[in-house]
C-alpha positions in Angstrom: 9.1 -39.1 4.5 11.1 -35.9 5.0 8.9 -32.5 5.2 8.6 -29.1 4.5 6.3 -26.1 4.5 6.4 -23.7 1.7 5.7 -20.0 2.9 5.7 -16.5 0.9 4.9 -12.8 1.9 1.8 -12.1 0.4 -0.8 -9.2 0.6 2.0 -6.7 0.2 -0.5 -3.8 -2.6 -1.9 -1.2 -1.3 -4.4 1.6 -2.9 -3.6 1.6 -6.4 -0.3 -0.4 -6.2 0.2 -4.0 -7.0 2.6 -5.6 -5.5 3.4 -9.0 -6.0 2.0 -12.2 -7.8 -0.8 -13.6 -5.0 -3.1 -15.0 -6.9 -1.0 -16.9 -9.0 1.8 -17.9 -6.3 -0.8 -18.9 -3.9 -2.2 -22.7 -5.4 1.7 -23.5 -4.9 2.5 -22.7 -1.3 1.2 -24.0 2.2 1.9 -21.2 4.7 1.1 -17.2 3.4 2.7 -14.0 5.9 0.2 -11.4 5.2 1.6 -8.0 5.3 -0.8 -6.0 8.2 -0.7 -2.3 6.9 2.4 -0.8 8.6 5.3 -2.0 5.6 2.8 -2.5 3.1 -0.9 -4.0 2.7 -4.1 -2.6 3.6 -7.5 -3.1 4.9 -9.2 -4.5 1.7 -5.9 -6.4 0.7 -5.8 -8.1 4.2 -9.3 -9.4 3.6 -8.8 -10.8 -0.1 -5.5 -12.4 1.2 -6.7 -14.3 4.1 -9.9 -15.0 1.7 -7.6 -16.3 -0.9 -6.1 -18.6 1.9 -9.5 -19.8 3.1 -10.2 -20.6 -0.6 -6.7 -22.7 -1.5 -6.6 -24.1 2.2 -3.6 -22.4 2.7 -2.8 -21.3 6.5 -2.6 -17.7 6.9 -0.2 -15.8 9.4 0.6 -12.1 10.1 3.5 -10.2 8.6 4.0 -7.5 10.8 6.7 -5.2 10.2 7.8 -1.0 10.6 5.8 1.6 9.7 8.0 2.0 6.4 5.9 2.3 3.3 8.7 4.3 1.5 11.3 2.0 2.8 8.9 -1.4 2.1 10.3 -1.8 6.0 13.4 -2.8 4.8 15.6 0.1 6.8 16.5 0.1 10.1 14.5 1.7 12.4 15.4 2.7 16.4 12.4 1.4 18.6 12.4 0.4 22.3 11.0 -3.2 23.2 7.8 -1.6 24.4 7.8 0.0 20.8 8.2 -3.1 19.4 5.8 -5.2 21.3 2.5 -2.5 20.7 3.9 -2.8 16.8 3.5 -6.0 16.6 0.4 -6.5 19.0 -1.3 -4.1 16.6 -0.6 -5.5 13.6 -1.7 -9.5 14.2 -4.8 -8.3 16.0 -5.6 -6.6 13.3 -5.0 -9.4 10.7 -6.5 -11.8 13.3 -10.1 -10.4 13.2 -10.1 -11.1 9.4 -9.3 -14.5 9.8 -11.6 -14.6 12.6 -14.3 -13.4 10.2 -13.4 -15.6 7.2 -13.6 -18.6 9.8 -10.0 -19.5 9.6 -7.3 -19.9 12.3 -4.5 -17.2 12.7 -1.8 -20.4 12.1 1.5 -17.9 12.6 3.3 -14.9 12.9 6.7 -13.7 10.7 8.3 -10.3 11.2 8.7 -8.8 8.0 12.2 -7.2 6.5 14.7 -4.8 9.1 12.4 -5.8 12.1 12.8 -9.4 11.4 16.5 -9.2 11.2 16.8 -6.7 13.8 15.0 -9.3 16.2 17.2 -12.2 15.2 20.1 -10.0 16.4 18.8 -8.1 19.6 17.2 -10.4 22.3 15.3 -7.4 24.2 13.6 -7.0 21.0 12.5 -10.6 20.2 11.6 -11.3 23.9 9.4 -8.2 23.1 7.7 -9.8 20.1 7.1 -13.0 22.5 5.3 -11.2 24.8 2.8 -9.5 21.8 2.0 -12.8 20.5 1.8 -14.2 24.4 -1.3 -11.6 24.8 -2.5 -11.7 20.8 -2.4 -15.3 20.2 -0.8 -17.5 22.8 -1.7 -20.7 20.6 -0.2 -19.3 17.3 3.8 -20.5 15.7 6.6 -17.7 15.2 8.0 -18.6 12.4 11.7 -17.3 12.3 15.1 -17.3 11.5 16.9 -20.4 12.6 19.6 -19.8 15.4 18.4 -16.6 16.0 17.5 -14.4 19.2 13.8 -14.9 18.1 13.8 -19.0 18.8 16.1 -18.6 21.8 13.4 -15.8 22.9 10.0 -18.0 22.0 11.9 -21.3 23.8 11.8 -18.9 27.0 8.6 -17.4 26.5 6.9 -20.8 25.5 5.5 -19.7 22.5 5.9 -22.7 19.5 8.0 -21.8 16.7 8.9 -22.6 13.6 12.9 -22.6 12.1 12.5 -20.7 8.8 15.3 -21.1 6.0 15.7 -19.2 2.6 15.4 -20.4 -1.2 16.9 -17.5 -2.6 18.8 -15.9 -0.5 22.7 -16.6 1.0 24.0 -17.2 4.1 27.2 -15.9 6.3 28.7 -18.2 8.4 27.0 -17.2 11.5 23.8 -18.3 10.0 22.7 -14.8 9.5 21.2 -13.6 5.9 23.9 -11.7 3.7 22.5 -8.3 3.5 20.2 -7.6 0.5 23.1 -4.7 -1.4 26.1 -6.7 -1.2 27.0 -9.2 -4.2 25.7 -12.4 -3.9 22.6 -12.2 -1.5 20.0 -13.2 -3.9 20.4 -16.6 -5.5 19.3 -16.4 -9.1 19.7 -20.0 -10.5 16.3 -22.0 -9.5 18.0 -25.5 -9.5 20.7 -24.6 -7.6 18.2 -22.7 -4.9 16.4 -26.4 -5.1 19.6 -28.5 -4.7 19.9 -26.2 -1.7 17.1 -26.5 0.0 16.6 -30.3 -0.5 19.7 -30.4 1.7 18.8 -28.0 4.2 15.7 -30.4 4.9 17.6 -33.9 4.2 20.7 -32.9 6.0 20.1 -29.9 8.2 23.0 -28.2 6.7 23.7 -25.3 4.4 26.7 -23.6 2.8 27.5 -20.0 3.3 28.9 -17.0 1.4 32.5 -18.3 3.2 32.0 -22.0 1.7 31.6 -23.4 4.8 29.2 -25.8 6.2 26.7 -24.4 8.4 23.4 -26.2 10.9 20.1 -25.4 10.3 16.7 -26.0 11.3 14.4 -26.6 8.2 10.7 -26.4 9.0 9.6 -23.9 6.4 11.5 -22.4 3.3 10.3 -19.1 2.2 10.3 -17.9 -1.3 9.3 -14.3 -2.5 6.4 -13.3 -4.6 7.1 -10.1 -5.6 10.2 -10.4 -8.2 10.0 -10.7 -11.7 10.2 -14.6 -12.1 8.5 -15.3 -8.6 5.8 -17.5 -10.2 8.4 -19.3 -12.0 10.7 -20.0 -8.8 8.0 -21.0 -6.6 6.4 -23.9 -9.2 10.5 -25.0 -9.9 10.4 -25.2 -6.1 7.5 -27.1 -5.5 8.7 -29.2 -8.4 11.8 -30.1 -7.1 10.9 -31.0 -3.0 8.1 -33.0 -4.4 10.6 -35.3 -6.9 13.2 -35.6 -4.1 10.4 -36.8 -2.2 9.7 -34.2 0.6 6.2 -33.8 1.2 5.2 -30.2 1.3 2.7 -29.2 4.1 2.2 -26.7 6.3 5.0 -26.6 9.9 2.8 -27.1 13.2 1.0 -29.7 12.0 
C-alpha cells in the first residue's frame, strides 16, 4: 500500500498571541515542525507542543527559522553559512532538550519560511544546515523540499532525509514553490489540493503553475495550521489519502 506522512508547523504563539489551531489539528497529522523561538514560538509553547506530540503519538521535529518575529521569518534575510549553521544548531538543541525531557525522540528537522526556501536555492547554505544537524542530532531526518539544494546537500553529508511536497500550495516548473504574493500560490479548493496530492504519492508527479508535468519525491505533505479553514483542510486531507488508500504514517519509519 502506497504511503504518506502528514506534517504541519505547529507551536507558532508566543506570549499573549495565538497562533494557529494545535490542539485541534494535531489528532489528524503524524509528523509536527515545532517552531524553536527565533520566527515564532517560545519556551512554554515548545514544551506544550512536544507534550501534545508525546500525548497523540505524533513525532515531533524542530522548525528552526530567522530571527523574524515581525516578518513571521518569511523575508529574506543575508546570513553567511557559519550564520546559518549556529542558527539552526541553536534552535534544534534547544527544542531537543524538551523532547529529551518529555521522553520522546527529536524524529526531524524543517527549516521554516525564507530560510527554508533560501536553502533549497543556495547550496553553501544547506551544506551549512547539514553540518548543524551532523553535530545536534546526527540520527535525526531533514525533511525538505524535493529537488532542492537541501537533499542534494544531506545525500553528501549523510544525513537521512525526507522529500517534502505541498497540499496547498503551487508549483513552478523548476519544482520550486510559487512565491506566497503572486496570484495563484495558495490552493484554495480542498478536493482539488486532495486530487493533487493523491498523485504526487501514486505517480510521483505534479502539475505546475505552467501546466506542465513535473517529478517529485512524496514522503511527507505538509499542510498549514494557521489559516482560517486549517482544521477543515487538514481532516478533508486525511479523509481523502485514507479513501484512495494511502496509509498515513509518519516518513523514516
Amino acid at each position: 500500500m502506497a504511503a504518506i506522512d502528514l506534517n504541519c508547523d505547529l507551536g507558532e504563539s508566543f506570549g499573549i498571541y495565538k497562533i494557529g489551531m494545535d490542539q485541534e489539528v494535531i489528532p489528524y497529522i503524524t509528523s509536527a515542525n515545532i517552531a524553536c523561538g527565533y520566527h515564532a514560538g517560545d519556551p512554554l509553547v515548545m514544551e506544550k507542543t512536544v507534550s501534545l506530540c508525546r500525548m497523540y503519538g505524533v513525532r515531533a521535529g524542530a522548525h528552526p527559522g530567522f530571527t523574524d518575529r515581525m516578518g513571521f521569518g518569511r523575508r529574506d534575510m543575508s546570513i553567511t553559512p557559519e550564520e546559518a549553521k549556529a542558527y539552526v544548531l541553536y534552535q534544534v538543541g534547544a527544542l531537543k532538550e524538551f523532547c529529551k525531557a518529555q521522553g520522546i525522540p527529536l524524529h526531524h528537522v524543517k527549516l521554516h519560511g525564507a530560510l527554508y526556501n533560501m536553502a533549497a536555492r543556495d547550496y553553501g547554505l544547506a551544506s551549512a544546515v547539514c553540518r548543524a544537524l551532523a553535530d545536534a542530532e546526527p540520527s535525526v531526518i531533514l525533511l525538505a523540499l524535493c529537488g532542492s539544494q537541501m537533499i542534494r546537500a544531506a545525500e553528501e553529508a549523510g544525513i537521512r532525509y525526507a522529500g517534502e511536497v505541498f497540499a496547498d500550495r503551487a508549483y513552478q516548473a523548476d519544482g520550486t514553490l510559487v512565491p506566497r504574493n503572486r496570484p495563484g500560490a495558495m490552493i484554495e479548493d480542498k478536493k482539488l489540493a486532495v486530487r493533487r496530492v493523491i498523485r504526487m504519492v501514486r505517480e510521483g508527479m505534479v502539475e505546475s503553475a505552467e501546466g506542465v508535468d513535473i517529478p517529485i519525491r512524496a514522503d511527507s505533505v505538509c499542510v498549514h495550521g494557521d489559516g482560517e479553514q486549517a482544521l477543515e483542510f487538514v481532516r478533508e486531507l486525511r479523509k481523502g489519502l485514507e479513501s484512495g488508500e494511502i496509509d498515513v504514517r509518519p516518513f523514516g519509519e
